[in-house]
C-alpha positions in Angstrom: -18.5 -6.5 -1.7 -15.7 -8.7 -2.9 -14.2 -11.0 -1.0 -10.8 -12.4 -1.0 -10.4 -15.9 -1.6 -6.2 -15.9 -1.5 -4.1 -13.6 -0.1 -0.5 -14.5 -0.5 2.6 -12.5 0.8 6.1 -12.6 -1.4 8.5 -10.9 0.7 11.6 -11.6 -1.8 9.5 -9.6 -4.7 8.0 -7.0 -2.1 4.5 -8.0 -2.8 1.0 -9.1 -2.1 -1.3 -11.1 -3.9 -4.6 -11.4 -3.7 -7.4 -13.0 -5.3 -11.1 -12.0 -5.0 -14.1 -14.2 -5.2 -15.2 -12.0 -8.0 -12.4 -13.1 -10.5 -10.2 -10.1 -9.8 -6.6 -10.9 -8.8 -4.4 -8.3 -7.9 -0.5 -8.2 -7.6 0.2 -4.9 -4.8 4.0 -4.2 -4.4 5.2 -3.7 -0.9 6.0 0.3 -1.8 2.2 0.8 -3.7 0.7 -0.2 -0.4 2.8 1.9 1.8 1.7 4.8 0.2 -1.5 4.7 -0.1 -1.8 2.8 3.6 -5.2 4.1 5.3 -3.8 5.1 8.0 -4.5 8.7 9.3 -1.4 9.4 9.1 -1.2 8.8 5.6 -4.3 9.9 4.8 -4.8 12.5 7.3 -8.1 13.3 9.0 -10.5 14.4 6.5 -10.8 15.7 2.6 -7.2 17.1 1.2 -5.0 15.9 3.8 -3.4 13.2 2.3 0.1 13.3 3.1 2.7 12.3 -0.1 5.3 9.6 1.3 8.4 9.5 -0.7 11.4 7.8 -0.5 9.7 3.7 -0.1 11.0 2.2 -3.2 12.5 -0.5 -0.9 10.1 -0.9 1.6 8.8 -4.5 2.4 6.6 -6.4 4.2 7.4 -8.0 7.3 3.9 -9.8 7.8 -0.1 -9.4 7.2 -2.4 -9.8 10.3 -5.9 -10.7 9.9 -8.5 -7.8 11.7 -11.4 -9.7 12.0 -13.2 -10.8 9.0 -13.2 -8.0 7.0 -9.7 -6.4 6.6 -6.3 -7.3 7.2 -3.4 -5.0 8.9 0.4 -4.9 6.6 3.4 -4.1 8.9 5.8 -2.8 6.6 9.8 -2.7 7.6 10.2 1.3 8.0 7.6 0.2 10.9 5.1 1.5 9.9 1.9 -0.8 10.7 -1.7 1.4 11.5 -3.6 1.1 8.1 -6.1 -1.7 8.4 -6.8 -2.4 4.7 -10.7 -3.7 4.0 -11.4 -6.3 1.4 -13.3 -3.3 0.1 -10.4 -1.0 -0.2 -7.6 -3.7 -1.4 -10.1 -4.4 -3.9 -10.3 -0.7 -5.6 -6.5 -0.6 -5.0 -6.1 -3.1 -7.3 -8.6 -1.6 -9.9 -6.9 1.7 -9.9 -3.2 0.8 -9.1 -2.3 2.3 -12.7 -3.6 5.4 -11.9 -3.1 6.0 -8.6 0.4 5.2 -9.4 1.0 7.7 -12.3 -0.5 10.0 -9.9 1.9 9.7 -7.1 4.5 9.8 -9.2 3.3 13.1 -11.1 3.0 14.7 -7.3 6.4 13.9 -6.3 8.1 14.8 -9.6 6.1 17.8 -8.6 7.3 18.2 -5.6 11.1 17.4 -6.2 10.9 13.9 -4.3 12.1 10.9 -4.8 10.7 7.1 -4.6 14.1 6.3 -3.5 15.1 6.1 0.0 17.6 8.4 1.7 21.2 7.9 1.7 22.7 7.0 5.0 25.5 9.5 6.1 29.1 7.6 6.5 
């Protein structure tokens, strides 16, 4: 299992590095990683539950805890913050962030949704 050998948050850019001892190096925006968090209750509690988060184009990072040596937990600034992501997951983000992306954004064109967040009331 890979292992990272840099993580590095940007907060201005919305984004994680991170850099693998296998040569792999991965840039994950802020919005990528909220929508595909591990978290149950993102992706539910077994096969087909997976729930579709819209509306995160601005989401950002607030700051990455280490979770012992094996993962690390993202709290994001819509407060969300119960996905522990693995080295092992992060990793096959990273490999298929093209497309799990075109994927998401197939299922909320789909769905009539939006990445965009919704507009406050005056």
């Amino acid at each position: 299992m890979p292992t990272p050998t840099e993580i590095r948050l940007k907060r201005a850019e919305r984004l994680l590095e991170v850099a693998f001892d296998d040569g792999a190096r991965f840039a994950l925006p802020a919005e990528y990683l909220r929508v595909e968090s591990p978290s149950a209750e993102v992706q539910g509690h077994g096969p087909g539950q997976k729930v579709l988060v819209a509306g995160r184009r601005e989401v950002g990072i607030l700051r990455v805890e280490p979770v012992g040596h094996y993962a690390i937990r993202i709290a994001f600034d819509d407060l969300h913050d119960s996905g522990i992501y693995s080295w092992a997951y992060l990793h096959q983000l990273g490999r298929e962030q093209a497309g799990r992306w075109a994927e998401y954004e197939q299922a909320l064109a789909a769905k009539g949704l939006t990445r965009d967040p919704p507009r406050r009331k005056t």
